[in-house]
N, C-alpha and C positions, 0 to 999 in steps of 0.2 A: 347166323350167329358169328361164324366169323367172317363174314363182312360189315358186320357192326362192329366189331371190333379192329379189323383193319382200319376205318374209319374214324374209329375214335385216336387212333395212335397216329394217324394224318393229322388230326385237327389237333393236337397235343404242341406238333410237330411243330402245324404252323403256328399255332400260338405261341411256340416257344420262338421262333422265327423271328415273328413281329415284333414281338415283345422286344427282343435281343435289336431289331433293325431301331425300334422307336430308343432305347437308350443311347446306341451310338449315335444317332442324330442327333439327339439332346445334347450328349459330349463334345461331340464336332461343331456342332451350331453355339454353348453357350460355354465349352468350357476348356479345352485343349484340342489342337490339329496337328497333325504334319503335313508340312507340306518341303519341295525339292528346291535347292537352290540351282539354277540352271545360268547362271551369268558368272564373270570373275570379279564383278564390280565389288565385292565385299570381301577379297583376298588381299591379306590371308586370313581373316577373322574367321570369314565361311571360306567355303574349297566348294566347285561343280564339283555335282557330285554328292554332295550334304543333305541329308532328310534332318528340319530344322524343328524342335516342340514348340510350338507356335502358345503361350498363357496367354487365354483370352480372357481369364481372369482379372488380371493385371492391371489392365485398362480398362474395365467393365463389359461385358458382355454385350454385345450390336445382335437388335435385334433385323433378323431377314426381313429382305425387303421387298423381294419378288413370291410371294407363298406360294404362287401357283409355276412347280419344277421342282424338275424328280433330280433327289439329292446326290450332292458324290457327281454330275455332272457338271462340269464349271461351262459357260457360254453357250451351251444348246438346251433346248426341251423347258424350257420355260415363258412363259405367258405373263405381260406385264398389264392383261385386263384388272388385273385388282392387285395393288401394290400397299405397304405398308409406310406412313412415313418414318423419319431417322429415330430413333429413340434406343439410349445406351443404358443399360441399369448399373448406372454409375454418373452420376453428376461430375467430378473433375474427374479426369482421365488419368492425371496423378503420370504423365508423361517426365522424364528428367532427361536431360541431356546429357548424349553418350549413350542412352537406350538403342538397342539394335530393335528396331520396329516393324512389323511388315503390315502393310496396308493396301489398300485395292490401288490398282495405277489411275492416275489420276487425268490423263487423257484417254482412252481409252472409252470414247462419250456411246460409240456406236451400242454395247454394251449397260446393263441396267446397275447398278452401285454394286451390291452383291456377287454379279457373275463378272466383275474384273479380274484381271492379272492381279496373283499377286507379288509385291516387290519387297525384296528386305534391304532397305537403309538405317547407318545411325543418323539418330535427331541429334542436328547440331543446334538448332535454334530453336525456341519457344515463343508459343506467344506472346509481340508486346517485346520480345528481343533485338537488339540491333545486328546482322547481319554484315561485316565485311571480310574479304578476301586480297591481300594485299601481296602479290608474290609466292600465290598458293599456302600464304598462313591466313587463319583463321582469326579474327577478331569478335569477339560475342561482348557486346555493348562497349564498345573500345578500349577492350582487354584482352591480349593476344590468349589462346588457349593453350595448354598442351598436348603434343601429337600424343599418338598411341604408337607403342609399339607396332604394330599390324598395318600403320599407314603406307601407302605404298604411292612413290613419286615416279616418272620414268626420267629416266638418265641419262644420257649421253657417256661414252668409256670408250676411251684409244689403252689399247694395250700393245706390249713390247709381243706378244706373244699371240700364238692363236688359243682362244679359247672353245673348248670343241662342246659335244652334246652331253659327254660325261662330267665335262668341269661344272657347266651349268646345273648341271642334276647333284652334283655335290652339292653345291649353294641352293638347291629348292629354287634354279630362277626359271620359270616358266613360260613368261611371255618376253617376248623380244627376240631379240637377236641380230648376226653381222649385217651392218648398213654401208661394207665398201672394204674394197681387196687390200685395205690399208688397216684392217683391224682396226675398225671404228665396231662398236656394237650399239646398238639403243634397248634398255635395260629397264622393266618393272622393278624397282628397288624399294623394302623396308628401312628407315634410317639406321636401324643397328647391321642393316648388310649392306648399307651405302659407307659407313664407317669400318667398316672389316674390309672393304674391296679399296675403300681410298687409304690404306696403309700399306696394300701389296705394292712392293718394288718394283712389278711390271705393266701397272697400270699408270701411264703416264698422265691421264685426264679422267676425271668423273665429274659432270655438274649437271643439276638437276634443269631439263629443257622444261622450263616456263615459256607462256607466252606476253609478250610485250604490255606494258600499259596501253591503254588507251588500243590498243589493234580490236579491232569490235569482230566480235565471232555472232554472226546473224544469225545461229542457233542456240544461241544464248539467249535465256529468260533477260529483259520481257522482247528480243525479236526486234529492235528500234533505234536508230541511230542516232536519239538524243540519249540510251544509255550504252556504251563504248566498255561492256563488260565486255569479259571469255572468261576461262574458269580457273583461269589463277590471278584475278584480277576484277571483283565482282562486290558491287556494291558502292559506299553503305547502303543498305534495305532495312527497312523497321519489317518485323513481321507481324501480320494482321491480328489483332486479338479485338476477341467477342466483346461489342459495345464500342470499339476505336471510330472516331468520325471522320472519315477521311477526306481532305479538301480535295476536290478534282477538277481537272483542268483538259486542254487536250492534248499536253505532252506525257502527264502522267496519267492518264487512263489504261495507256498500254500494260500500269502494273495489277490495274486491277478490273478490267472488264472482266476476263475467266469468272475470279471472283462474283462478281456481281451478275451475270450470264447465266453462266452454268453451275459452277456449286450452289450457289444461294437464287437463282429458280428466277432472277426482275430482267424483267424486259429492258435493252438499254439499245439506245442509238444516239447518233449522232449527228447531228441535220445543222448546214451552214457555220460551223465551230460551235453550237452550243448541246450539249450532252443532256437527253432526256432518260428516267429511269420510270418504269411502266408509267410513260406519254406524259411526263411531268419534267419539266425543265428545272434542272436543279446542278449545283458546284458542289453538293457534299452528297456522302452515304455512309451511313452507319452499319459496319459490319455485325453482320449475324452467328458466326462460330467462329471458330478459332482455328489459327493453324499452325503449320511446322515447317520446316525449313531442313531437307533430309541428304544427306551426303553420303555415298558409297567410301569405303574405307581405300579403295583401290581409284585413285581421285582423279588420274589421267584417262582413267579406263572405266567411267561410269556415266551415268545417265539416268539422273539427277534432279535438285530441286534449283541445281543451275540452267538446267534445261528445259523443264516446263515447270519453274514455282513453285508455289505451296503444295503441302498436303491438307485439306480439308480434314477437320477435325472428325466428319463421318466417314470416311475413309480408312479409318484406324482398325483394324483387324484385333494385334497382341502384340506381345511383345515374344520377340526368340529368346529360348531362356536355354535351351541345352539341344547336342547334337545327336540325335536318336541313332543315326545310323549315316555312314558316308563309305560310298564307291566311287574309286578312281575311274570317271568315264573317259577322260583325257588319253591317259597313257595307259590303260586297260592295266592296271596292277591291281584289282580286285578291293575286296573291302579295307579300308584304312582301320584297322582294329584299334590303335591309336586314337583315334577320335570320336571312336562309340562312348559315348553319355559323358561327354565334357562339356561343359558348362561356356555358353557365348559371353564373352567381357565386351 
């Protein structure tokens, strides 16, 4: 008797177990996440450090695409014998620019769509947008944009004075620092603290280090030295939208093989200058989905859709909508109580 009853109050247990494991799943997989911001590319909007509410609502719910792997492990213990294709229950994705977005990274090939990194960028560009960078400003369909507070440029500052580790920590400057015994420093700057340090009387220099026109940085999307971007100086780019007929060539293939390769699944080569797409010679291709064009708020210090392109439109995770919880891993001052449940701009 009472090991029948022992028994019944196990099985209670574990049905209460499952039950409880099958609805967080459900949550996590169709309706809200956390997840940790681990980089400074999005400071100061996010801070390392930051556990971000990921609404997977927002942009409609992605359904999994690996079923076979045990949940809550990102990159191991799953089996891509039987895979699901893209399918989001949501038709437009209802994405706007200026959204803080986080999506699966988008090189990351070795990996199955699902168990990628993931990365939080804002969407600066939409698709079917035009894309330029002209001195580290922003142009979206050749109209310049406005920065955000939170954007953050790196600087160059001669000061009359030494500025030590507590002056900095006055001013929240976190990255950078002295670049030569002559009080030169190189400075992470927001514009309203590029404006507050270029009024002080002993800062004899402040200007923001860009890179040259035309100096071609060969980590720069698309990698080719018929386009002579780097990342304050990038573009124009039209960005790819679902149904665009693209004329191809073999100078500009280099912006859209990925595309065509790997997100969108067609066999492409290129044999004696003419470009064949599954073993059919052809100068155009009709894109299949849509995509984004994604920038870190912290623009010297990120790694970007300047630096491998688009974001494929099944790549869209949610969008970060508030900050659940942040610890200073940095400089070990414990929890930021200040930033518990404020809302991402």
């Amino acid at each position: 008797m009472k090991n029948k009853q022992t028994y019944k109050v196990m099985a209670e247990w574990l049905k209460a177990i499952s039950i409880s494991f099958i609805v967080v799943l459900i949550i996590r997989t169709f309706l809200f996440e956390v997840s940790s911001v681990n980089s400074p590319s999005m400071e100061k909007s996010l801070l390392t450090g930051d556990f971000i509410f990921i609404n997977k609502l927002s942009y409609g719910p992605r359904l999994p695409k690996t079923i076979l792997s045990i949940p809550f492990i990102n990159q191991k213990y799953y089996s891509e014998f039987f895979t699901l294709p893209y399918f989001r229950l949501s038709g437009d994705l209802g994405i706007e620019r200026h959204d803080v977005v986080v999506f699966n990274y988008p090189q990351e090939d070795e990996y199955p769509l699902d168990h990628r990194t993931y990365f939080v960028k804002r969407c600066i560009a939409l698709p079917g947008d035009s894309i330029k960078i002209e001195n580290g400003k922003i142009y979206i369909n050749n109209k310049a944009t406005t920065d955000i507070e939170t954007y953050q440029f790196n600087y160059h500052l001669k000061s009359t004075k030494v500025l030590d580790s507590s002056y900095l920590a006055s001013y929240q400057i976190y990255e950078g620092g002295q670049i030569s015994e002559n009080n030169d420093y190189s400075f992470t700057l927001t514009n309203p603290l590029y404006d507050t340090l270029k009024g002080k009387n002993y800062v004899s220099v402040i200007e923001k280090q860009t890179e040259q026109k035309d100096m071609w940085d060969e980590f720069v999307f698309p990698y080719n030295e018929h386009y002579k971007w780097n990342v304050d100086h990038f573009g124009s780019l039209r960005v790819p939208q679902k149904g665009d007929l693209i004329k191809l060539d073999t100078t500009n293939l280099c912006l859209y093989e990925r595309i065509i390769s790997v997100y969108e699944h067609q066999t492409l080569q290129l044999k004696n200058g003419i470009i064949y797409i599954n073993e059919i010679a052809t100068t155009t291709y009709t894109i299949q989905q849509n995509y984004y064009f994604m920038l870190g708020d912290n623009r010297h210090n990120s790694q970007d859709s300047r630096h491998w392109g688009f974001v494929p439109e099944d790549h869209i995770v949610g969008k970060a909508t508030l900050i659940a919880f942040s610890i200073d891993k940095l400089f070990g001052n414990g929890i930021r109580w200040n930033r518990l449940f404020s809302t991402i701009q």
